[in-house]
C-alpha positions, 0 to 999 in steps of 0.5 A, spaced: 382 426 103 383 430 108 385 438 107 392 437 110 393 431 107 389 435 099 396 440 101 401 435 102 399 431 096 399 438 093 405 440 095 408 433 093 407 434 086 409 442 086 416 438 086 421 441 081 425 434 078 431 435 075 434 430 070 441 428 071 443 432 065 440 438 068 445 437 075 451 436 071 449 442 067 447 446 073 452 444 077 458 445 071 459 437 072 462 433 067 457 429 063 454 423 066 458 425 074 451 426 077 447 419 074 454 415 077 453 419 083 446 418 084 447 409 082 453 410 088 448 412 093 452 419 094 446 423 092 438 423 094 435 421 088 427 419 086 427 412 081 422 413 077 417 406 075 420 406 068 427 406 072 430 414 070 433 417 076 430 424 078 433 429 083 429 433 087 431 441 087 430 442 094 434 436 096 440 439 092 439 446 094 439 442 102 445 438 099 450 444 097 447 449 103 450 443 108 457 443 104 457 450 104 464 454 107 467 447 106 473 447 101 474 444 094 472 436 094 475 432 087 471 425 087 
């Protein structure tokens, strides 16, 4: 492995996961929104082999900074 590809891999596994709870939590959602959102496509997520879902913390950050200065949205 390659040094540019040694700092990819590295950075991969650096990734903050968060489970769906901890995004409702987060984001004050009620319990079980962003699991119906991540199945429904709404959000990126990572399936995991034993099939969990994961949201990746960057990909999050980047979703709300792209709804930033919108209004109120009630899904």
């Amino acid at each position: 492995m390659d040094t540019a590809a040694r700092a990819a891999y590295h950075a991969d596994m650096d990734r903050q996961l968060l489970t769906p709870r901890e995004v409702d939590v987060l984001l004050r959602y009620p319990a079980g929104r962003t699991l119906r959102l991540a199945k429904a496509g709404r959000i990126l997520c990572i399936r995991l082999p034993d099939g969990e879902i994961r949201i990746d913390e960057a990909d999050l950050e980047t979703l709300l900074g792209a709804g930033a200065g919108k209004g109120p949205r009630h899904d």
